[in-house]
Backbone bond lengths (Angstrom), bond angles and torsions (degrees), N, CA, C in turn:
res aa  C-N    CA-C-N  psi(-1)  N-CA   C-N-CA  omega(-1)  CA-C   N-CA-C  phi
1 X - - - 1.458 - - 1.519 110.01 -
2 X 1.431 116.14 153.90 1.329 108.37 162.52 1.258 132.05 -62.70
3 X 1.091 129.84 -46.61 1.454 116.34 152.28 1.340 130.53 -4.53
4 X 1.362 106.10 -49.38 1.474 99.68 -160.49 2.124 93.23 -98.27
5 X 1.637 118.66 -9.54 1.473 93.35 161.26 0.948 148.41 -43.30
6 X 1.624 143.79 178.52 1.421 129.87 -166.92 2.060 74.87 -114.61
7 X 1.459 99.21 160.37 1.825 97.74 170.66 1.359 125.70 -48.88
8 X 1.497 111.14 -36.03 1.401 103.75 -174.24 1.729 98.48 -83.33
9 X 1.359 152.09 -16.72 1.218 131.48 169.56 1.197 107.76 -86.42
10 X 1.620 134.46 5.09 1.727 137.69 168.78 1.604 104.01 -90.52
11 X 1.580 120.71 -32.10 1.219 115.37 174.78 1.745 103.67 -78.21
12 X 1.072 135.76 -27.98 1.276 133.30 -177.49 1.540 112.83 -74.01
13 X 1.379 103.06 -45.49 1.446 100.34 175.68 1.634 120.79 -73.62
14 X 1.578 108.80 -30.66 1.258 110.23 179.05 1.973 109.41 -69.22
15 X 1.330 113.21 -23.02 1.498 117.01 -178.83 1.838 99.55 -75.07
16 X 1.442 118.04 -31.54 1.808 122.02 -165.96 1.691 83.50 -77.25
17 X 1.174 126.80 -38.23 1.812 110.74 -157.59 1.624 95.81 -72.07
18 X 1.462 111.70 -40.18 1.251 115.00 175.69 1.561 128.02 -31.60
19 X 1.653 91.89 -74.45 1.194 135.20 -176.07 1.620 106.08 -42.93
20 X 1.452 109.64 -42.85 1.712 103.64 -173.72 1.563 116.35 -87.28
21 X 1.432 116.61 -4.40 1.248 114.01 167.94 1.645 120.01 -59.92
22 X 1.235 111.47 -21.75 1.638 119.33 170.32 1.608 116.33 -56.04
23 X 1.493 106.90 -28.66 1.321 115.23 -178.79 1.363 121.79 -85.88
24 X 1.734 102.48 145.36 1.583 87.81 -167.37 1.776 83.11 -132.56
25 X 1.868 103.08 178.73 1.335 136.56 175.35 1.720 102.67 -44.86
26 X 1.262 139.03 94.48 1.006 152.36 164.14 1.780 120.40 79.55
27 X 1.517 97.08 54.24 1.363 111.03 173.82 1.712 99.22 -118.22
28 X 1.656 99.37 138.98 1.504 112.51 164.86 0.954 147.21 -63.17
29 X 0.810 135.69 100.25 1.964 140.29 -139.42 1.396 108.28 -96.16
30 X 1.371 139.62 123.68 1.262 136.65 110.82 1.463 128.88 -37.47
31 X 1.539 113.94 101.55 1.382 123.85 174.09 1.420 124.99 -63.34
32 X 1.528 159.54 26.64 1.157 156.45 -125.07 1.793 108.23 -51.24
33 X 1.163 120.11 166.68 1.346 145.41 176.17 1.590 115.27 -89.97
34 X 1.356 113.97 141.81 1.357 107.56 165.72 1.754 100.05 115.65
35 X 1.401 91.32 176.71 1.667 104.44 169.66 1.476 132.59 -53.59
36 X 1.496 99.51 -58.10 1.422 103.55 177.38 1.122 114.63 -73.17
37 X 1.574 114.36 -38.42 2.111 103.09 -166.49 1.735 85.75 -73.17
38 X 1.501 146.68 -14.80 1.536 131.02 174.23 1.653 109.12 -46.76
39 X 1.641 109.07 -39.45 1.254 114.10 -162.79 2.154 101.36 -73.61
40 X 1.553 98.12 -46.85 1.193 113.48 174.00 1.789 108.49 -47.63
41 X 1.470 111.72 -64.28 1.746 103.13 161.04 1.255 117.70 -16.35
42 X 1.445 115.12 -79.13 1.461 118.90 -137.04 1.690 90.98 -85.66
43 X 1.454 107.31 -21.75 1.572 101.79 -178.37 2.034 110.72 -48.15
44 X 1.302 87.28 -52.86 1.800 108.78 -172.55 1.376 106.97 -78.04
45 X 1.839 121.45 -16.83 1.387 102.61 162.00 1.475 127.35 -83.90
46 X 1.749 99.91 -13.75 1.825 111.19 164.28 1.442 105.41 -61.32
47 X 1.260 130.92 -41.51 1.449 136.70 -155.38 1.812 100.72 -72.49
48 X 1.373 102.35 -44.03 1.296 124.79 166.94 1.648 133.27 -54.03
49 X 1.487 95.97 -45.76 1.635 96.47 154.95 1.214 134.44 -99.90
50 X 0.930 121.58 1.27 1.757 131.87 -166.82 1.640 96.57 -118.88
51 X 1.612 136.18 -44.45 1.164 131.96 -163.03 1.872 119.86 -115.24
52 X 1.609 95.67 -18.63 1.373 111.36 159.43 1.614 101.46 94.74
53 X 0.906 101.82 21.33 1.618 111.57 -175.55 1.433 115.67 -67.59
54 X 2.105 112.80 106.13 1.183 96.79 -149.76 2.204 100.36 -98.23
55 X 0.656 75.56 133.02 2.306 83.20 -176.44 1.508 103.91 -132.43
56 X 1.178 103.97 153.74 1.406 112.72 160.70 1.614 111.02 -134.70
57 X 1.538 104.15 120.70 1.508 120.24 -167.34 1.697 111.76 -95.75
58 X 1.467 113.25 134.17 1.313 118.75 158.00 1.044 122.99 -90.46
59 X 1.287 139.48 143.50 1.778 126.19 -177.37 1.790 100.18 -112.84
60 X 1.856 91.13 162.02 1.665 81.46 171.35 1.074 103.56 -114.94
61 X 0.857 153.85 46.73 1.559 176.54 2.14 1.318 146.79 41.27
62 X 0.965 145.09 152.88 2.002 133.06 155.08 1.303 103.11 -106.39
63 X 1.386 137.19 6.84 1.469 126.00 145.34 1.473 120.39 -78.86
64 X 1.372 106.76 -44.01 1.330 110.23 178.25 1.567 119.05 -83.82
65 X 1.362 110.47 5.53 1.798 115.75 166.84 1.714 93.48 -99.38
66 X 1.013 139.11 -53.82 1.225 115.56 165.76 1.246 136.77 -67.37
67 X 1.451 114.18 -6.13 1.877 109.13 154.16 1.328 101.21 -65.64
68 X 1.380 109.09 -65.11 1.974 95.56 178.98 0.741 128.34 -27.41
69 X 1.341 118.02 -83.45 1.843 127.93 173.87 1.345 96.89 -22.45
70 X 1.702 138.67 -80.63 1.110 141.59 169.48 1.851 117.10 0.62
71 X 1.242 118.42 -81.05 1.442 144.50 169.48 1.589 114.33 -64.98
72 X 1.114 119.49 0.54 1.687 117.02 152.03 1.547 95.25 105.77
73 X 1.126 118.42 5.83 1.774 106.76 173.54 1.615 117.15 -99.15
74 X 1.559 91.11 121.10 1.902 112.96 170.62 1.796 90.42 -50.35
75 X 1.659 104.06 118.28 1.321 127.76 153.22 1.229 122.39 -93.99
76 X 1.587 130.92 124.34 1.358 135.79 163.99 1.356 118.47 -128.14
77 X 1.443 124.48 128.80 1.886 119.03 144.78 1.120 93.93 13.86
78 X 1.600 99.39 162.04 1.373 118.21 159.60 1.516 103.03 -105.97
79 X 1.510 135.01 -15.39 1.041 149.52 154.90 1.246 108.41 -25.05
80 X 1.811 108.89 -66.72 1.188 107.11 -167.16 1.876 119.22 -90.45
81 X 1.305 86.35 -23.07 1.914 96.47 164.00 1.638 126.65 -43.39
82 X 1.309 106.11 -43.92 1.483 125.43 -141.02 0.903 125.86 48.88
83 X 1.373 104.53 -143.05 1.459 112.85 167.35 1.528 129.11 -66.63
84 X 1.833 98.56 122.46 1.623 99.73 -167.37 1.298 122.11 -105.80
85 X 1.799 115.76 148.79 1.366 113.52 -178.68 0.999 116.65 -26.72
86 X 1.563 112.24 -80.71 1.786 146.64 -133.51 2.141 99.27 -127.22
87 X 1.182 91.62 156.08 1.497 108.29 176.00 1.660 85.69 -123.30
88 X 0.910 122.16 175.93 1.696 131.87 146.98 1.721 86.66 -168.12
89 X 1.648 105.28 132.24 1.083 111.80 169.91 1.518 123.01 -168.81
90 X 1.330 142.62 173.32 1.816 113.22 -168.38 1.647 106.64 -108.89
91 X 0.863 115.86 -174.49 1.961 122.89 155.48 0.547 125.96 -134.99
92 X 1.764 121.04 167.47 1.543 114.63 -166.85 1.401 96.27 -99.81
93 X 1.505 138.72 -40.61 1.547 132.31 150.92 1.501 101.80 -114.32
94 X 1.389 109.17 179.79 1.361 147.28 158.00 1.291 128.82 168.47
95 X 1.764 93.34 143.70 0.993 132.29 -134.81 2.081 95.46 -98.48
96 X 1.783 143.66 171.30 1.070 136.56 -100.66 1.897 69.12 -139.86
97 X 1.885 128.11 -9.87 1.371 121.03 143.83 1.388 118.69 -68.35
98 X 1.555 129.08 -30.33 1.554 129.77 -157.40 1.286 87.38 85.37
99 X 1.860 152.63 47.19 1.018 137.43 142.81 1.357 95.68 -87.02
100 X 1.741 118.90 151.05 1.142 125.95 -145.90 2.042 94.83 -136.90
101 X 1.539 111.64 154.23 1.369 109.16 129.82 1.628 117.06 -144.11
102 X 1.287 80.11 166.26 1.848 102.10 -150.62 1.428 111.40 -135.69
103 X 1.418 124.63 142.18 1.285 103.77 165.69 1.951 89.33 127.50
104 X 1.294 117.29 11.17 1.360 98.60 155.50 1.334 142.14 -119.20
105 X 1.767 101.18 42.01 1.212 121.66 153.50 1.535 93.03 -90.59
106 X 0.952 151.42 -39.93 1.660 143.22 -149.04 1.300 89.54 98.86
107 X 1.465 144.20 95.20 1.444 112.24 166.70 1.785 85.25 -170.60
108 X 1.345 127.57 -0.28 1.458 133.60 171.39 1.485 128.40 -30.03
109 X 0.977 110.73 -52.31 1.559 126.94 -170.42 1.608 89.10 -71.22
110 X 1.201 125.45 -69.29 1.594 121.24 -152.28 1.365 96.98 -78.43
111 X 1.414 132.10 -2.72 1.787 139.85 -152.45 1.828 88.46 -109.10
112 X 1.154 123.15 -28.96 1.369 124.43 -161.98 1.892 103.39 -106.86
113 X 1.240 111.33 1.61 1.236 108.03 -160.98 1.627 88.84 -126.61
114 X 1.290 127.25 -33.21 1.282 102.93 174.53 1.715 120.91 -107.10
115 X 2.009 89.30 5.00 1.749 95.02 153.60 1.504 121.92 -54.34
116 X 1.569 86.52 -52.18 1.815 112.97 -164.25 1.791 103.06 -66.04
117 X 1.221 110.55 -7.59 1.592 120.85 -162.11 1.603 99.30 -96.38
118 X 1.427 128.60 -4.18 1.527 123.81 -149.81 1.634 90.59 -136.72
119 X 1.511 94.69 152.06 1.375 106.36 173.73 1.721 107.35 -76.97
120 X 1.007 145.53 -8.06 1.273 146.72 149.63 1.402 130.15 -132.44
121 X 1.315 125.66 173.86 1.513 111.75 169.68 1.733 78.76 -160.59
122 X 1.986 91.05 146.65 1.131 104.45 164.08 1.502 104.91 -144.20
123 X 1.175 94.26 155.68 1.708 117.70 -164.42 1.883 104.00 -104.18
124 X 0.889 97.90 113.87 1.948 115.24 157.78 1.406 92.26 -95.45
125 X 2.110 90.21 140.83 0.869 118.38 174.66 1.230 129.40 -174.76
126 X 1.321 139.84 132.98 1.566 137.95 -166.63 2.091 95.62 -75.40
127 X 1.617 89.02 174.52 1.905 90.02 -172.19 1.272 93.22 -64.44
128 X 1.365 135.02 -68.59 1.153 141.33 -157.19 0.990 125.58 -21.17
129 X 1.664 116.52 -50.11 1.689 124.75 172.09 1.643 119.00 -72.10
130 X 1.565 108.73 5.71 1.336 95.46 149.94 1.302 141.27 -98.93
131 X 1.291 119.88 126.51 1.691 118.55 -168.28 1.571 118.08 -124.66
132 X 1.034 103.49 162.46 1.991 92.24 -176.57 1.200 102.98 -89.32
133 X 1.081 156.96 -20.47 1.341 142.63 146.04 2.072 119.66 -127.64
134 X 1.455 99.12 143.93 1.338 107.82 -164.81 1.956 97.58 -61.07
135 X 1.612 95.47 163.13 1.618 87.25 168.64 1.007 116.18 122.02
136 X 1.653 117.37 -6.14 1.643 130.32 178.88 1.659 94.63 -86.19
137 X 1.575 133.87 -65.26 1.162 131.73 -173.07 1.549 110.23 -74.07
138 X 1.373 127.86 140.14 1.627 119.00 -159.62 1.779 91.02 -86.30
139 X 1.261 91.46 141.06 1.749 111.95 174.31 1.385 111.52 -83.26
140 X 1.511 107.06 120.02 1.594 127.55 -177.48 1.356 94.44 -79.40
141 X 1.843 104.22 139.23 1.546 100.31 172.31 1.639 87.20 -131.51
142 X 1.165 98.71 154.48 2.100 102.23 -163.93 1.775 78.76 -107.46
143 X 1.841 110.45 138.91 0.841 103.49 167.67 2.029 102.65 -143.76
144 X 1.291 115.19 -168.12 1.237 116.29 -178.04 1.660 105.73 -83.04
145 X 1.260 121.89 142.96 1.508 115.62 166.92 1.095 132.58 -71.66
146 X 1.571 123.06 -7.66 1.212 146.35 150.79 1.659 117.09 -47.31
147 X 1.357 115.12 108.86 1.121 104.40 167.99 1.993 113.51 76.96
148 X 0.883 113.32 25.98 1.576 109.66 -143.49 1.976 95.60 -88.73
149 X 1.487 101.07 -21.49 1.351 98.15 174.74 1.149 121.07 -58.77
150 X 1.577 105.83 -50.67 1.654 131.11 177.27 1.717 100.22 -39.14
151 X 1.641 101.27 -53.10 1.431 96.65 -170.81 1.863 117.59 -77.24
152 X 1.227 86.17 -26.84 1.932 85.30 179.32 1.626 100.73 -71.46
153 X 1.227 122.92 -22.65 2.163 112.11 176.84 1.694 90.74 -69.69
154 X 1.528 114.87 -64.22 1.797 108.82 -158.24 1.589 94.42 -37.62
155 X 1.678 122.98 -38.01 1.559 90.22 -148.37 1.266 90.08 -80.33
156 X 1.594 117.64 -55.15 1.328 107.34 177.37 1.838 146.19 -5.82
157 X 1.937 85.13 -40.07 1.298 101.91 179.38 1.712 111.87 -81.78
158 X 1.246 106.62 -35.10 1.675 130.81 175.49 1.581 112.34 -67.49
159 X 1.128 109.29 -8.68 1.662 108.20 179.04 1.900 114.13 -99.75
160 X 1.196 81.69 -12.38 1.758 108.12 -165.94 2.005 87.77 -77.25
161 X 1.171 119.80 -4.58 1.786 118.52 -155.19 1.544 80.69 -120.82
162 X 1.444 139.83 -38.83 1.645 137.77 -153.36 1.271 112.51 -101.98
163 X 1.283 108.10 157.50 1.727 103.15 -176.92 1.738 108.53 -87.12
164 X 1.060 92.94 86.11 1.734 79.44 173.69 2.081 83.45 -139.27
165 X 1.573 104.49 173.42 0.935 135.80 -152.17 1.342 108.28 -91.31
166 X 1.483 117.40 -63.65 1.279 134.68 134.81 1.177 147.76 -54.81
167 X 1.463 130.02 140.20 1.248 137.34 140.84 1.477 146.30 -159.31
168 X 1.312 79.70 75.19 1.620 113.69 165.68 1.785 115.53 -95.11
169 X 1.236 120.73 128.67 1.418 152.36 167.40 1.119 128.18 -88.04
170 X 1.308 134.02 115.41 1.656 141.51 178.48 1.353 115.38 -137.48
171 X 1.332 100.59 115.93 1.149 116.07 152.92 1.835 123.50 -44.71
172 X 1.579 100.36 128.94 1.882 90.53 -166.66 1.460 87.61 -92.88
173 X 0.980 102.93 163.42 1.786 111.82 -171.17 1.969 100.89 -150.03
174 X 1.679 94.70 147.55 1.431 90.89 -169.99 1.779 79.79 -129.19
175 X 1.431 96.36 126.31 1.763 112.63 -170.38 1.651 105.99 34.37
176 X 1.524 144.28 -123.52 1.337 140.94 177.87 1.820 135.03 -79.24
177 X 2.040 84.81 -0.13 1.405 89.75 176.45 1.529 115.87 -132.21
178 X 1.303 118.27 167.58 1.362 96.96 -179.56 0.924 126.30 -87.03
179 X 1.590 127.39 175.53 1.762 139.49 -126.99 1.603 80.78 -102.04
180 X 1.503 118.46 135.24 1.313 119.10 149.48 1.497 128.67 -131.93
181 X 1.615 86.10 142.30 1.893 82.61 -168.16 1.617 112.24 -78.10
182 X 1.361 107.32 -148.68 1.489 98.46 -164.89 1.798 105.99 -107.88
183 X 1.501 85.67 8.07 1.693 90.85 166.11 1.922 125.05 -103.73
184 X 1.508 98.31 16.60 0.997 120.89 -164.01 1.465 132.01 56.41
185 X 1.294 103.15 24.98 1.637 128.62 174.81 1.200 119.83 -74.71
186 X 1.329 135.34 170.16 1.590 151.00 162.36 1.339 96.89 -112.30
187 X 1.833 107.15 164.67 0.926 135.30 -148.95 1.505 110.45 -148.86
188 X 1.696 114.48 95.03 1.663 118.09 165.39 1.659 124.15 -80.00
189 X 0.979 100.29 93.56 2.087 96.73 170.70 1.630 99.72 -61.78
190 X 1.212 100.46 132.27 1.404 126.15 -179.45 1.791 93.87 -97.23
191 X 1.244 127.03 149.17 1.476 125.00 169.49 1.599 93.86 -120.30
192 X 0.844 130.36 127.97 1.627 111.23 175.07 2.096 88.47 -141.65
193 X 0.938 111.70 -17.87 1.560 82.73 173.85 1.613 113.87 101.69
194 X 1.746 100.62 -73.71 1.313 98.01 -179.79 1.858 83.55 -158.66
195 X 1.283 88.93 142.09 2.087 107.07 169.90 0.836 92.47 -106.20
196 X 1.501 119.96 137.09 1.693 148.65 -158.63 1.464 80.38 -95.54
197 X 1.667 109.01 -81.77 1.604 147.74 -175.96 1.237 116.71 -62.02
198 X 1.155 158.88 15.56 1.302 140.18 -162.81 1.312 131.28 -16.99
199 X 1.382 114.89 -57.51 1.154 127.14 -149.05 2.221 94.30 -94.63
200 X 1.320 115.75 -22.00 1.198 122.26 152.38 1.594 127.46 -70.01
201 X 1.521 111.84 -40.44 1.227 109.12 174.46 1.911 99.71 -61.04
202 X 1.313 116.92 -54.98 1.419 115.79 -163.38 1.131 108.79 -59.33
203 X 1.681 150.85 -14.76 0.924 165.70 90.72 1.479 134.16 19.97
204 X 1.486 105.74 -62.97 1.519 103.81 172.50 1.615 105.60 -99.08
205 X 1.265 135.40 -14.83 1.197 133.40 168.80 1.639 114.76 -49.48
206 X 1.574 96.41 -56.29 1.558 89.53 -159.46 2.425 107.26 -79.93
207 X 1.676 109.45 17.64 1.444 132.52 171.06 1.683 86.36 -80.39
208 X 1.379 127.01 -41.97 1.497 93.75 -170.20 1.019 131.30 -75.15
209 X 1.190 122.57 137.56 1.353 130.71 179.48 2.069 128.07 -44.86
210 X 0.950 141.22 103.76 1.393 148.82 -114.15 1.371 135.88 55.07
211 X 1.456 94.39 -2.34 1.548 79.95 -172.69 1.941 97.07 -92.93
212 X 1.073 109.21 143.53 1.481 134.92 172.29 1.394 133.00 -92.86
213 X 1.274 113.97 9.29 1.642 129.27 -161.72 1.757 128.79 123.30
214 X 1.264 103.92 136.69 1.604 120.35 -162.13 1.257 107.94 -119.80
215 X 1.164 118.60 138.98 1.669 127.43 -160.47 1.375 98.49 -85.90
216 X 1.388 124.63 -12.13 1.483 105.46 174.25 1.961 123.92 -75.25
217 X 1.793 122.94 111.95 1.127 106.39 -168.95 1.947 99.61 -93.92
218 X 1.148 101.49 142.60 1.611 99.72 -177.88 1.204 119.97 -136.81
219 X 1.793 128.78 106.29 1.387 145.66 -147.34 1.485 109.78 55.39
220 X 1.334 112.17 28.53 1.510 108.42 160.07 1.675 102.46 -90.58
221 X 0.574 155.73 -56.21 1.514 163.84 -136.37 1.740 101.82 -72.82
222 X 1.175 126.01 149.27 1.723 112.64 -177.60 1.202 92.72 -151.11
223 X 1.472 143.40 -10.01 1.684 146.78 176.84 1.463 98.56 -156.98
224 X 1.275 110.37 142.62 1.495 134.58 166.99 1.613 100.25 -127.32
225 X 1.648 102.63 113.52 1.411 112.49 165.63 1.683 123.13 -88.63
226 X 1.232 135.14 76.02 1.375 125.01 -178.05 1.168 147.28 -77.42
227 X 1.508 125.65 115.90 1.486 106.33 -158.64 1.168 114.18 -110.33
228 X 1.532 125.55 175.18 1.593 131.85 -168.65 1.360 102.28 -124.56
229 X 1.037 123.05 128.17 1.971 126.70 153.73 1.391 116.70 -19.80
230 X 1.448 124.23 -33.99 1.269 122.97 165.66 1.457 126.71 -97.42
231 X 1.505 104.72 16.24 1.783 91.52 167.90 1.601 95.37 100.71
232 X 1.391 115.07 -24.59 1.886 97.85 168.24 1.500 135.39 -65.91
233 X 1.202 112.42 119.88 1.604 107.89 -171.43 1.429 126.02 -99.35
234 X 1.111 140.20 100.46 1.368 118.70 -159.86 1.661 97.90 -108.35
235 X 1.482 113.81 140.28 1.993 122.25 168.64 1.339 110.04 -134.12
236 X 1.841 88.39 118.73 1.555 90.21 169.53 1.660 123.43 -113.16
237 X 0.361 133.56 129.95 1.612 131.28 -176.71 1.349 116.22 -100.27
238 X 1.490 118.66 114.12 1.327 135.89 -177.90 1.471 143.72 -55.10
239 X 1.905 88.57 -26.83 1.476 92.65 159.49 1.162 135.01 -94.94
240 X 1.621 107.45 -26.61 1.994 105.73 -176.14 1.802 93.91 -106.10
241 X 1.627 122.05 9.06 2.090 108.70 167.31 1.864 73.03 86.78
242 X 0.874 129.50 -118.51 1.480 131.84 -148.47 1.222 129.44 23.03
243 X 1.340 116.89 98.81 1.417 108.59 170.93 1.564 132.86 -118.56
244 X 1.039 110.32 130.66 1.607 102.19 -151.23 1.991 118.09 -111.46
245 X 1.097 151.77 145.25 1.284 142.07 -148.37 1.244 110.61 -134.05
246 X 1.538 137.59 125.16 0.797 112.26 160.87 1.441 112.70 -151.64
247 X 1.258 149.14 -155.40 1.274 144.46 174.90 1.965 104.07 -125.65
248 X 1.061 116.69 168.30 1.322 131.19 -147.41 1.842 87.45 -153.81
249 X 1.601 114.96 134.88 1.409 102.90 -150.88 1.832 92.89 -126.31
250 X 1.194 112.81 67.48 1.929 114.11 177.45 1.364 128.12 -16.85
251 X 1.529 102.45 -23.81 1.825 97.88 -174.97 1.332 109.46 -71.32
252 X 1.889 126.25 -8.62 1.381 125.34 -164.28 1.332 113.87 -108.96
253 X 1.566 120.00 5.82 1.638 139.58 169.46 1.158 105.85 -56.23
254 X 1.118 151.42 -31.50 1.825 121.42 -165.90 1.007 109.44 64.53
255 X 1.614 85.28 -168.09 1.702 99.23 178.93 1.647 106.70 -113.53
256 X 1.227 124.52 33.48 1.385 111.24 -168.65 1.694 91.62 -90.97
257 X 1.270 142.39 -39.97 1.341 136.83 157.76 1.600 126.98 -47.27
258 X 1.071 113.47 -19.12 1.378 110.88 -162.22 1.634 114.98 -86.07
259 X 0.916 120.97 24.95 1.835 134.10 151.50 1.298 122.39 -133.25
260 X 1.406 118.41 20.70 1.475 126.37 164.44 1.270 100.12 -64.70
261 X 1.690 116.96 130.53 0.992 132.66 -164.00 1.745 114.17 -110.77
262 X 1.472 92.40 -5.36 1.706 99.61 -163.99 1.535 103.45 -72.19
């Protein structure tokens, strides 16, 4: 039950109840990655069994295509989808444009491609991940494992030219080996502190050679849903200013949340 969440999984869940009202009776879904869009899943797979709500979801993930499948939602390619309504998916910050970074589940590359694939995308998210400028959480850049040293000096050397704060590089590592995504890629955390440039850093990053994609998304974003520990919801939408408020009411959750493990 909700009750028994901690605030930050009541602000997450209260931003997913939000978040799925965008969705309608036979629109194509972008499934997002991560903690919060899990809550957003299972929200739209309740909607799905209890209200008959018919969608067909893409995931950017193979965890988050098997939560679907799980919760009653028809999974397909994006191949075979096409072009999709809706994105719904979370961030790790964003910033007061809806420029975003993303990508510390490991899940960037396929998270940016079937954002970029949809006539909208909206972002769930607790307050916290909003900041006035990106650059506090280090930016994952997905690269090839080939050669990857070669590629962690170029950027190294390429960060030394940008305004950021930092530059320190890490290798992501999963227990003694390194982290791989589901494109069979590796994964550099960038620490930079603070991005001056965004939309320049995201720019000359993805010129280096191995690298395959950069967690910074920029004018992808078109709604930020934000939620509060107490059920406050705030949506703003980036293109027409609108921002709209409302509260989200916990006593009417069930139990379909209450073994989310994320």
């Amino acid at each position: 039950m909700t009750a028994e969440l901690s605030p930050i999984d009541r602000a997450k869940y209260a931003a997913a109840v939000r978040a799925v009202e965008f969705v309608k009776d036979g629109m194509k879904v972008g499934l997002g990655t991560g903690s919060t869009a899990a809550w957003m899943v299972r929200r739209l797979g309740e909607m799905v069994r209890e209200t008959g709500l018919d969608i067909t979801g893409v995931a950017t993930s193979e965890r988050t295509a098997e939560l679907a499948r799980a919760q009653g939602i028809r999974v397909v390619p994006l191949d075979e989808a096409g072009w999709l309504d809706i994105t719904i998916d979370g961030a790790d910050e964003f910033d007061g444009e809806l420029n975003l970074i993303k990508g510390g589940g490991g899940a960037l590359l396929r998270e940016k491609i079937v954002a970029t694939a949809s006539d909208r995308m909206v972002v769930i998210a607790d307050a916290a991940k909003e900041v006035a400028r990106l650059g506090a959480f280090p930016l994952p850049v997905e690269v090839i494992p080939f050669g990857w040293t070669a590629t962690r000096t170029l950027i190294e050397e390429l960060l030394g030219s940008l305004d950021v704060l930092g530059r320190t590089i890490s290798l992501r590592m999963n227990g003694e080996a390194p982290f791989v995504t589901d494109q069979g890629n590796w994964i550099l955390d960038l620490h930079l502190g603070r991005i001056g440039n965004a939309r320049q850093t995201s720019l000359v990053l993805n010129q280096v050679p191995g690298v395959v994609e950069n967690g910074l998304f920029i004018d992808v974003c078109d709604v930020v849903v934000i939620g509060r520990g107490d059920g406050r919801v705030e949506v703003r939408d980036i293109n027409t200013g609108d921002v709209e408020r409302a509260r989200v009411e916990f006593a009417e959750a069930g139990n379909a949340f209450a073994d989310l493990g994320d």
